[in-house]
C-alpha positions in Angstrom: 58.0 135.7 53.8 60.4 133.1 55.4 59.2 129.6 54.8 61.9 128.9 58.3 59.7 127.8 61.0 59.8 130.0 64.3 62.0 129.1 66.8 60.0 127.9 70.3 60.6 130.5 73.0 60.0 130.3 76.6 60.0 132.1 79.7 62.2 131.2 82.5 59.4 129.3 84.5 58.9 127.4 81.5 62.4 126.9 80.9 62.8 125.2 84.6 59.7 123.2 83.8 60.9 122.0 80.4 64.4 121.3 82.1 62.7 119.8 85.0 64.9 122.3 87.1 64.2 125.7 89.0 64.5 129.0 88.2 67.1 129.8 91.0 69.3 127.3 89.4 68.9 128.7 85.8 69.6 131.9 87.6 72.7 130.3 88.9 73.7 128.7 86.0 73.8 132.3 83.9 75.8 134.2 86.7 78.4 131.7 86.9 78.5 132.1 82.8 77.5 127.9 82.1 74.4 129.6 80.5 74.0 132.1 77.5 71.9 135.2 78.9 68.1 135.1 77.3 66.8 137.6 74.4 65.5 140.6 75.7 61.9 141.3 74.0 60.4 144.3 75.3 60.0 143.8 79.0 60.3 140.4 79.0 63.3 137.7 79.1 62.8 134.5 76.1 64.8 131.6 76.3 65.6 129.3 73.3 66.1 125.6 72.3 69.8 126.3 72.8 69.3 127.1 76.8 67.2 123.6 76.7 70.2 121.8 74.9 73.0 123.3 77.3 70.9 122.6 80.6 70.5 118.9 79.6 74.2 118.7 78.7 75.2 120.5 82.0 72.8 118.5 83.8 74.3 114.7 82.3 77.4 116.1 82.8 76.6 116.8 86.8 75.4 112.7 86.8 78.4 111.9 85.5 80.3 113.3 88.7 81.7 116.5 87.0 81.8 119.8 89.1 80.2 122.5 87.6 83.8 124.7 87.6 84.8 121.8 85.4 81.7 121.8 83.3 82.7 125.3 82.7 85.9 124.4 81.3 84.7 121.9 78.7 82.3 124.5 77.6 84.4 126.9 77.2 86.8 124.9 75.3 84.2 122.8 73.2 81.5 124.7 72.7 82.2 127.9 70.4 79.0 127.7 68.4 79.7 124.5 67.0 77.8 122.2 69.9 78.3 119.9 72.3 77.9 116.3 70.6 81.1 115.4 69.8 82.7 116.3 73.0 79.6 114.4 74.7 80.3 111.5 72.5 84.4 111.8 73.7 83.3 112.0 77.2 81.2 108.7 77.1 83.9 107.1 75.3 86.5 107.5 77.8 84.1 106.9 80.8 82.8 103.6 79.6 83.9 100.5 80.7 87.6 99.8 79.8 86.9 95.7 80.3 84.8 93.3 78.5 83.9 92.1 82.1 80.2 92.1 83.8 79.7 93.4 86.7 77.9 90.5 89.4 76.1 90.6 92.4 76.9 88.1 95.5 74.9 88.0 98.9 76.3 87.9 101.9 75.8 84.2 102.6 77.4 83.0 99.2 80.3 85.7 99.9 80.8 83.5 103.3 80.9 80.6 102.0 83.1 81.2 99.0 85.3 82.7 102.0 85.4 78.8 104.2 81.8 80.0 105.5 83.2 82.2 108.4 81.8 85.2 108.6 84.4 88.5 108.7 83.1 91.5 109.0 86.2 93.2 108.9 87.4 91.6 105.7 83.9 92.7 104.1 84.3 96.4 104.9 87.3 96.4 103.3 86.6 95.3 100.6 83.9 97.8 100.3 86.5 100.2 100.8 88.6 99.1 98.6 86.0 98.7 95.8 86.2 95.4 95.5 82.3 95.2 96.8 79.8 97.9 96.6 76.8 98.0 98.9 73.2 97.8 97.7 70.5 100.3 98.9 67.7 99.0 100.0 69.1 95.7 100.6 72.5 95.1 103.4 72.3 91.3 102.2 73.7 91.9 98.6 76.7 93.1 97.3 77.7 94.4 93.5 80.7 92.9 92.5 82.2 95.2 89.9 84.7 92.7 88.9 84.3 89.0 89.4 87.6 88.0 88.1 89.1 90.2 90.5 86.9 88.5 93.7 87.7 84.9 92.2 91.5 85.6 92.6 91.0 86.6 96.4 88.9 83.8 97.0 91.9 81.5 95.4 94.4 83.3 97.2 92.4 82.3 100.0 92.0 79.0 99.5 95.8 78.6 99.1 96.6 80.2 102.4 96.4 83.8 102.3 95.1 85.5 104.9 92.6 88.7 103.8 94.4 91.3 105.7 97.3 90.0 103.2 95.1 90.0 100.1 93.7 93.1 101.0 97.3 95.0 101.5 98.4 93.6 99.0 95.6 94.8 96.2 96.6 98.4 98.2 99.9 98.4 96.7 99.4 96.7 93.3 96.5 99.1 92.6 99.0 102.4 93.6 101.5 100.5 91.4 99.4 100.2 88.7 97.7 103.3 88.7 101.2 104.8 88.6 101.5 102.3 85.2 98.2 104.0 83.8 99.1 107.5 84.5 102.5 107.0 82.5 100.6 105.2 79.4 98.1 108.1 79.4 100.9 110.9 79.1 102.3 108.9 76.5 98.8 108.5 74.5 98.1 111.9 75.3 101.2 113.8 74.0 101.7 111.5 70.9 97.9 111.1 70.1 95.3 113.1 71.9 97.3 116.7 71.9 96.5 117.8 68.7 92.6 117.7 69.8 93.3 119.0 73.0 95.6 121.9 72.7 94.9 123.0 69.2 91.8 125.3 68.8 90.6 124.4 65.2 90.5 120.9 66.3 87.7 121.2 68.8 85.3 120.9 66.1 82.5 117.7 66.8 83.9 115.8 64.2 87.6 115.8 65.5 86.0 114.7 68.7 84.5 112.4 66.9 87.6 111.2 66.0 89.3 111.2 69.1 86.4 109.1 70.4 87.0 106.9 67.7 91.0 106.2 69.0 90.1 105.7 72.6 87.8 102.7 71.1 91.0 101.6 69.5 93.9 102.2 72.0 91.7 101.2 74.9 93.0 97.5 74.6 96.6 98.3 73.8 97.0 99.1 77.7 95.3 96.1 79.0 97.3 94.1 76.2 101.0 95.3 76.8 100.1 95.0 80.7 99.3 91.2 79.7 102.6 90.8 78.2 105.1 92.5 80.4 103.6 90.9 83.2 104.0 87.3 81.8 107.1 88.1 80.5 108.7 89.5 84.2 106.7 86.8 85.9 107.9 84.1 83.8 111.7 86.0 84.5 111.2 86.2 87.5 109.5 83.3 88.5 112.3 81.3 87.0 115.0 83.1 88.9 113.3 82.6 92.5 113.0 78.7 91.9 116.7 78.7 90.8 117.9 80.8 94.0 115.7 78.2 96.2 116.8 75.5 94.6 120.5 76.2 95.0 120.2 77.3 98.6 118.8 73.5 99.7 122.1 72.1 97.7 125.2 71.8 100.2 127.7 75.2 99.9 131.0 73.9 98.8 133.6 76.8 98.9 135.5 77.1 95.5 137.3 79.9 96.8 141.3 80.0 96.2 141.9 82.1 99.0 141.7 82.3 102.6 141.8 85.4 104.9 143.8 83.8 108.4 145.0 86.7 111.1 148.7 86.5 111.2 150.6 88.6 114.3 151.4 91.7 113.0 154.9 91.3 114.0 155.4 88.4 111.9 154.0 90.4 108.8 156.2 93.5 109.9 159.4 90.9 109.6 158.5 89.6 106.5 158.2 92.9 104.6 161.5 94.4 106.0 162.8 90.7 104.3 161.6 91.1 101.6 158.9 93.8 101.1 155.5 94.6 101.2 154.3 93.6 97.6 156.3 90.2 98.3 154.7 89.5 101.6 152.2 87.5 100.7 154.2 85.4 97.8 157.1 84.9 100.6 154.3 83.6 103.2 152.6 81.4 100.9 155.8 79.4 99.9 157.4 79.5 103.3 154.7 77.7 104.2 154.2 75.2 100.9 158.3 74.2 101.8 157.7 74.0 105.5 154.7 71.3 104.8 156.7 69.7 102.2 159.7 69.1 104.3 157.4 67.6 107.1 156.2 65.3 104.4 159.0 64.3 103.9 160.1 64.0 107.7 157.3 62.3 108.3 157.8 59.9 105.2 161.8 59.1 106.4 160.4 58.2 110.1 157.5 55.7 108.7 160.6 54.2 106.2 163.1 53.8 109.6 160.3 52.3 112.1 159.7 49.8 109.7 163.0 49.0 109.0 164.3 49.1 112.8 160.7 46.6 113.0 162.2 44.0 110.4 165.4 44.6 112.3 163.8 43.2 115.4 162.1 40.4 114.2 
């Protein structure tokens, strides 16, 4: 005799009991394959301990926003007899907060007031939209703040100047901008890292997910840590440069330039290069012109010398 205890059993209204779900969704569950079919005993159909594990999986999947032809996938992929856990585990990983920041809450009067105490309804909504607030149920007075840090800079940005439909349009672009920034350092993880427990079949095992878990603990900050230092290295750049350019354009423009552009006739340049041709033209004009000013200098210097003298003359 086997000293194994028996396994629990139970029929499908138990089942949806147990699960606390219904037996049209159990139902549902097996005909779109999420569920393994029951054991056939006699005329009835037994479900297992298994069909309770993979109904609470599929079910904190579903909270976790997942759509069931997704949920398909990840069983498919994960579980081949070896379970669920690690893949679970990998799951909550990655979902988790990627911040060591606390999420607040803020009512609407202290949200005015932190604003110069006008309200602006507009501005509020939009911030909803935006994420920047989330609504409460059950109470239109109070606001989750899912990242002060985030609100604190508006409010200074306010403070300074900024008007909100300028905050606000301006969050719209960053966050496309650094979305695109995320997307880039997760191909880069992903093919360098995380492929090998993706793509390759004896690695989807629940200690290799395990391990993956275990690097997106570990790489998580490297992204928020290389943002931190290109940033203040191209704002610092940058920052520099735009002073410099503002700085200079106040100064007065002196023109170092060597050369001139002056509009000659064109029959003047037409005599010049049957004189002396056209790669000389410009050589001829320049010291036709240096002699003619230095022989009015001089001109000029012989008439000052004979008024004066014709002046002593007089005298």
């Amino acid at each position: 005799m086997s000293d194994l205890p028996a396994q629990h059993t139970y029929r499908i209204e138990d089942l949806a009991h147990q699960t606390r779900t219904t037996v049209r969704t159990i139902r549902a569950y097996q005909d779109r394959g999420l569920l393994p079919r029951p054991e056939r005993r006699g005329r009835a159909n037994l479900y297992a301990e298994t069909h309770v594990t993979r109904l609470h999986q599929i079910a904190h999947l579903l909270d976790r926003g997942y759509t069931l032809a997704s949920i398909k996938e990840l069983l498919d992929a994960w579980d081949t007899g070896r379970g669920l856990g690690g893949i679970l585990g990998l799951v909550t990983e990655v979902e988790g907060p990627w911040t060591d920041e606390r999420p607040d809450r803020i009512t609407r009067a202290a949200l005015d007031a932190r604003f110069g105490g006008t309200p602006d309804d507009d501005a509020v909504s939009e911030a909803v939209e935006l994420g920047v607030l989330e609504r409460v149920d059950g109470d239109p007075d109070t606001f989750l703040v899912p990242s002060p840090q985030e609100l604190s800079v508006a409010v200074e940005l306010h403070a300074a100047g900024v008007p909100l439909t300028a905050i606000s349009s301006h969050l719209r672009e960053l966050r496309g901008q650094v979305e695109h920034i995320a997307a880039r350092f997760l191909e880069f993880t992903t093919e360098y890292v995380f492929a090998r427990y993706l793509d390759d079949p004896e690695r989807r095992t629940d200690a290799h997910a395990a391990e993956a878990a275990s690097l997106v603990r570990r790489l998580r900050p490297l992204a928020r840590q290389t943002m931190d230092a290109e940033l203040a290295r191209a704002m610092r750049s940058l920052a520099t440069r735009h002073l410099r350019t503002r700085l200079s354009a106040e100064q007065p423009v002196e023109d170092r330039s060597d050369e001139r552009t002056v509009a000659l006739p064109t029959s003047t340049i037409d005599a010049v290069e049957r004189l002396v041709g056209r790669e000389h033209v410009c050589e001829f004009i320049t010291l036709a012109t240096e002699r003619e000013l230095r022989a009015r200098a001089l001109d000029h210097l012989a008439s000052d010398v004979a008024q004066a003298r014709e002046v002593r003359e007089s005298t």
